[in-house]
C-alpha positions in Angstrom: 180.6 84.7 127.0 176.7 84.2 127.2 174.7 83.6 124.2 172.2 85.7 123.1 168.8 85.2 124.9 170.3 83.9 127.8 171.1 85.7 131.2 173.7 84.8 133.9 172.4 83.7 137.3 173.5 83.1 140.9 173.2 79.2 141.8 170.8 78.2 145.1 172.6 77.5 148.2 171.4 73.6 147.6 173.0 73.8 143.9 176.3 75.0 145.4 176.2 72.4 148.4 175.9 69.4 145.9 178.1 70.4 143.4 180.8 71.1 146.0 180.1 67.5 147.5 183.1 65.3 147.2 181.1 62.2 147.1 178.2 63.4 144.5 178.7 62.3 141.1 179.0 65.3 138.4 178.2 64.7 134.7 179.3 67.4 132.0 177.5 67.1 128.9 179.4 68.9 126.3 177.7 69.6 122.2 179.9 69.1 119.0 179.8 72.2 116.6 176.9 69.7 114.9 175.3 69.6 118.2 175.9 66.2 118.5 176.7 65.5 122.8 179.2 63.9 124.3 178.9 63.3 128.3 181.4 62.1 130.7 181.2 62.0 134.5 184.3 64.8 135.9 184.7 64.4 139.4 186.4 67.8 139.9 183.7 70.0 139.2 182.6 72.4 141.6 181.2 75.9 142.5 183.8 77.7 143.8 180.9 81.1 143.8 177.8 81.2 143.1 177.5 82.5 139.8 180.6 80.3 138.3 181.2 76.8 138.0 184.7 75.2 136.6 186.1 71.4 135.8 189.7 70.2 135.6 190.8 69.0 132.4 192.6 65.7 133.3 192.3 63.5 130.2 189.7 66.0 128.3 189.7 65.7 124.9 187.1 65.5 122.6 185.7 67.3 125.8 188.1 70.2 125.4 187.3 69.8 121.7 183.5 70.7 122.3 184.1 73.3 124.9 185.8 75.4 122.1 183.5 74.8 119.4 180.1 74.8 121.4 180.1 76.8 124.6 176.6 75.3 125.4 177.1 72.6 128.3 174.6 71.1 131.2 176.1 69.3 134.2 174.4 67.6 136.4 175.1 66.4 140.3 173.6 63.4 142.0 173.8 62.1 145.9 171.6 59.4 146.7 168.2 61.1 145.7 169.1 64.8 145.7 170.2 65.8 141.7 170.5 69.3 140.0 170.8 70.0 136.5 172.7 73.2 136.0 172.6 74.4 132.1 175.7 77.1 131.6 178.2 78.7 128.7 181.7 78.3 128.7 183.4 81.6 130.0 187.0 80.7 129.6 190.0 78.3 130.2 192.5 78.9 132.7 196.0 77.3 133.0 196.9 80.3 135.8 195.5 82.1 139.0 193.9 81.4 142.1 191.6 79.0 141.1 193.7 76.8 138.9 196.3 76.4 141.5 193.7 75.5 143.9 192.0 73.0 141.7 195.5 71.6 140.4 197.1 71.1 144.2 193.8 69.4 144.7 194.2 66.7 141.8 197.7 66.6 143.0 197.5 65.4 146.2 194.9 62.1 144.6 197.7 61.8 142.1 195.9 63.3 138.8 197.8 65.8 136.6 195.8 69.1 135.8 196.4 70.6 132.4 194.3 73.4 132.7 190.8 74.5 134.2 187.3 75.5 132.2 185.2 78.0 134.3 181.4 78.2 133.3 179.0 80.8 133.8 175.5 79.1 135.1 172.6 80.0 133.0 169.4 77.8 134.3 169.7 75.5 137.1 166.7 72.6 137.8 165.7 70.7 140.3 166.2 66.6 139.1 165.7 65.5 142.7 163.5 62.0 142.9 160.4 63.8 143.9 157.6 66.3 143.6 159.8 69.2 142.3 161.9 67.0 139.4 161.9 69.3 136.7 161.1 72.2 138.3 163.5 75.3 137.5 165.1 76.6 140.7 165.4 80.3 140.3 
């Protein structure tokens, strides 16, 4: 469910690429109901298309707790010194389908229980990338 003011977009092949790298690092950072943030690095985020992101909950929970109160959330992916910020709202929570099982036979096989899945809808995407274009929005 977007916000007000705030349109859904289709990620950049190079977005996708290093969000769907199993070596990058991925940070969620989720916002209280006060807005206060609360970031913790999720390493089964990914793209799975380009105009949806998701995360495993594993151990999620004051996480969890934002996502339902706050559906504001930036995540950011880092490799060496490629990084993208990608700034999104919280579409919904699955704990069925396609993509859960997917995501859940994945965490599975590395020994990690999957409770559920949160899918995102990608708002704004930038470019963090140590270099000339850091900052710039990638649209």
């Amino acid at each position: 469910m977007l916000e007000r003011n705030q349109l859904k977009m289709k990620m950049a092949k190079e977005v996708m690429t290093l969000l769907n790298d199993k070596e990058s690092t991925k940070v969620l950072t989720s916002l209280s109901a006060d807005g206060i943030p609360h970031t913790v690095v999720i390493g089964s985020t990914m793209a799975p298309q380009s105009d949806l992101l998701c995360a495993a909950e594993v151990l999620m929970q004051k996480t969890s707790s934002n996502l339902k109160e706050n559906k504001q959330v930036s995540i950011l992916t880092v490799k060496g010194k490629d990084s993208y910020q990608v700034k999104a709202v919280v579409k919904e929570y699955l704990q069925d389908g396609p993509l859960f099982a997917k995501v859940k036979q994945e965490l599975a096989n590395k020994g990690m229980p999957c409770k559920g899945i949160w899918t995102f809808e990608p708002t704004e995407a930038y470019d963090q990338s140590a270099g000339p274009n850091a900052g710039q929005q990638i649209v």
